[in-house]
Every structure is written in C-alpha cells, then in structure tokens.
C-alpha positions in Angstrom: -30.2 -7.1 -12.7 -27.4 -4.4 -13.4 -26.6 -3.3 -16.9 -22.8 -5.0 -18.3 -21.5 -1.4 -18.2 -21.9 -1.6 -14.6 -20.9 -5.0 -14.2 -17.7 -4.6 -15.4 -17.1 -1.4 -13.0 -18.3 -4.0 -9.8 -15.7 -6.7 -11.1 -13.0 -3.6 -11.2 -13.7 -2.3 -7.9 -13.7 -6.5 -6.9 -10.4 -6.5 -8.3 -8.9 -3.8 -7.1 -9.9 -4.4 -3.0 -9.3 -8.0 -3.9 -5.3 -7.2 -4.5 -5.2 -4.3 -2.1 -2.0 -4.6 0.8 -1.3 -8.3 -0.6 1.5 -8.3 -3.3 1.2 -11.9 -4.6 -2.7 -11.6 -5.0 -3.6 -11.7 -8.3 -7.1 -9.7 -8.3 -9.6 -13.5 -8.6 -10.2 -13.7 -5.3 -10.2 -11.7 -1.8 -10.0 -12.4 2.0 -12.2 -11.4 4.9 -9.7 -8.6 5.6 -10.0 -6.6 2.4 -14.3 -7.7 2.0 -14.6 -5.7 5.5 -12.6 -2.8 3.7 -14.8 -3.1 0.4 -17.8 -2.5 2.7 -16.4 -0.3 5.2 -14.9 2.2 2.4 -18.1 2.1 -0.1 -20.4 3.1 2.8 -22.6 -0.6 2.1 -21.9 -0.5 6.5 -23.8 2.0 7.8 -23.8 1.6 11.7 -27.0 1.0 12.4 -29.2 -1.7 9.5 -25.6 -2.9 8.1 -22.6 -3.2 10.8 -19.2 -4.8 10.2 -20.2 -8.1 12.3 -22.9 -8.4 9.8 -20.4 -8.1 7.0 -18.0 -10.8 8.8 -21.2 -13.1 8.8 -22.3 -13.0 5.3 -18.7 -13.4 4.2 -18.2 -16.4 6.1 -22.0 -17.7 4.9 -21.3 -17.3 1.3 -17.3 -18.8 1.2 -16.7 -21.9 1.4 -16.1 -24.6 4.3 -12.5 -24.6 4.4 -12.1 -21.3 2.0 -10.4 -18.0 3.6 -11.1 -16.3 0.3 -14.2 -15.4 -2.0 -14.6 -15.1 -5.9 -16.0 -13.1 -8.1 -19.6 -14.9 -8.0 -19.5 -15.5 -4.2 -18.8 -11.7 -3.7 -21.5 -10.6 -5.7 -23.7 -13.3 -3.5 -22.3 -11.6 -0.5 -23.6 -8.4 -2.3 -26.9 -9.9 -2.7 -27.0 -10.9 1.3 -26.2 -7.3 2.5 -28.9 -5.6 -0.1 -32.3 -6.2 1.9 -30.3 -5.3 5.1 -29.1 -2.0 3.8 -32.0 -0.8 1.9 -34.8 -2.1 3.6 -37.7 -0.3 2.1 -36.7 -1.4 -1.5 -37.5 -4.7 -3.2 -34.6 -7.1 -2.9 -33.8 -6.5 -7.0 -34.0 -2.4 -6.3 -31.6 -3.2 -3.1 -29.1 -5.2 -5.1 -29.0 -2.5 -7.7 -28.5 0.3 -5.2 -25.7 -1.8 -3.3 -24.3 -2.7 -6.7 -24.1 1.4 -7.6 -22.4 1.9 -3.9 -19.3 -0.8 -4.8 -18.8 0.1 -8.6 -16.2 2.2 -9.7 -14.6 2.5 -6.2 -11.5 1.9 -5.2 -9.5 1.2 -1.6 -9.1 4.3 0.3 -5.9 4.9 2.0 -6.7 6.8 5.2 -4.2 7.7 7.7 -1.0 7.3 6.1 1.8 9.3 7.4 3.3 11.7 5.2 7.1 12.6 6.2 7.8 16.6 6.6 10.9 18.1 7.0 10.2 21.8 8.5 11.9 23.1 11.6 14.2 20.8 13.2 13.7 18.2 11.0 15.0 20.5 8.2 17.9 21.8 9.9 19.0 18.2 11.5 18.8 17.3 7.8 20.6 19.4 5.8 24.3 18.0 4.9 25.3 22.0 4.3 25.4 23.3 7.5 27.3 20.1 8.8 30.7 20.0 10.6 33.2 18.5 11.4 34.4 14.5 10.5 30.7 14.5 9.4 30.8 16.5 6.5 33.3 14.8 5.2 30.8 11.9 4.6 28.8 14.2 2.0 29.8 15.6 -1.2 29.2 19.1 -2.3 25.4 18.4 -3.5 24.2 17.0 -0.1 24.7 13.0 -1.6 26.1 10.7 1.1 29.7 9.4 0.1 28.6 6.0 1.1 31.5 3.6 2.6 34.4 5.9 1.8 32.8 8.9 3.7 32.3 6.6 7.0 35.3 4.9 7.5 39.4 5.5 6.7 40.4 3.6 3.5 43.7 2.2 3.9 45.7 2.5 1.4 47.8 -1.5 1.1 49.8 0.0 -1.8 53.3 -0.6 -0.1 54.0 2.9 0.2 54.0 4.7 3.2 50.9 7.1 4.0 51.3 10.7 2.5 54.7 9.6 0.3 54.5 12.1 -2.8 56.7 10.1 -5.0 54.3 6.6 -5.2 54.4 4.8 -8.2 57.5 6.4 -9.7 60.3 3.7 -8.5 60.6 2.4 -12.1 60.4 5.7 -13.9 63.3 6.7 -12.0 65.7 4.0 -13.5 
C-alpha cells in the first residue's frame, strides 16, 4: 500500500472535500455531493474509463444502507473501486497507488466564482463624492454611509421649537 507520509496527505485532502460548502460538517465524514467533487476536481473522472455515474455508483456501493455519508475507511474503499477502472493496464495495488497520488494533497477548487468590479459605471454610480443633492447628505466626508440619521429627518422631541437658538438656557437665565 501507500507510505503514512502519503496517507496522511489522502486523509487531509478527505477532510478538506469532506467540510467543503457545509458549515456544521466537521471533516469525519462526506456526502455524495462533495465525493462527486473529490473525483471531479482530482481528475480520478476522466470521461471516457471513469465517468461521474460511475462515481455515484461506487459511492452508493461502498456507504451504507440508510447512510447519505461516507468515512474515512469507506472513502478509501471507494478509492479502491474506481482504481482498476481508471488505470486499467496496472495491477489493482499499482492502480490504488496511482489513484491514491491523484487525491493526496488536493484540495476543493472553486471555479466560477464571481468576483465584483467596479470600473466604468459601476465606479461612477458608486462613488459617494460626486453625489448630489438630499443624497449626499446621507455620506460623510470619507464616502462612509451615515446610517439612520443620513436617511431620514430626526426629530428633535426636546420641547423647543425647531431652529430656536436659545434651547437649554431657560434656567441659566434666572
């Protein structure tokens, strides 16, 4: 079998698609979701010997009856299913050491994420400076929203009447 050095680089690439897009999973075991990705991501699918219905099958052979998730052991089972698909002109110990060297080390690849860019328009919808009006009165001089206060008119419930210079000096008077 593999050596422990490259073990333990399998069980962290396990762990790391095993918690990947689920924030309460704690890395022990993973779903059909994020097994597909595993495969998909460390090139084990290839389109033509290994193909993602493949991968559904051997992940619902080696979990449980009434399981939705695998462990560490059943993954490297799974492993040992997909080897002798993918490299079919090794022995099935050669395979699961060549699969094994595809998975370890990896980690989830995040493809396709949309990245948020402020040029042209964007840039000039979005800077507070060159605002007018009732709305710039909802940012300060640094561009920071004001919050509540900017959006709507405070009233004052002091008892005075609005704009009265003197407020507050009845008693200093006497």
């Amino acid at each position: 079998m593999a050596g422990s050095v490259e073990m333990a680089s399998l069980e962290e690439s396990f762990r790391k698609f095993a918690i990947y897009g689920d924030t309460k999973a704690t890395g022990q075991e993973m779903n059909g979701k994020n097994w597909a990705k595993l495969c998909k991501d460390c090139k084990v699918t290839d389109g033509k010997s290994v193909t993602s219905t493949d991968v559904d099958i051997v992940f619902s052979k080696v979990k449980g009856k009434t399981a939705r998730v695998i462990n560490y052991e059943e993954f490297k089972k799974a492993l040992e299913e997909l080897a002798p698909k993918r490299f079919k002109d090794k022995s099935k110990e050669e395979a699961y050491e060549a699969i094994c060297q595809l998975v370890a080390g990896k980690e989830p690849i995040n493809v396709g994420v949309t990245k948020a860019k402020t040029v042209g328009a964007v840039e000039r919808l979005t800077d507070t400076s060159k605002y007018t009006g009732s709305h710039k009165e909802r940012f300060d001089e640094s561009g920071k929203g004001k919050g509540k206060s900017g959006r709507e008119n405070i009233v004052d419930t002091s008892g005075y009447v609005s704009a009265y210079k003197n407020a507050g000096t009845y008693d200093a008077k006497v």
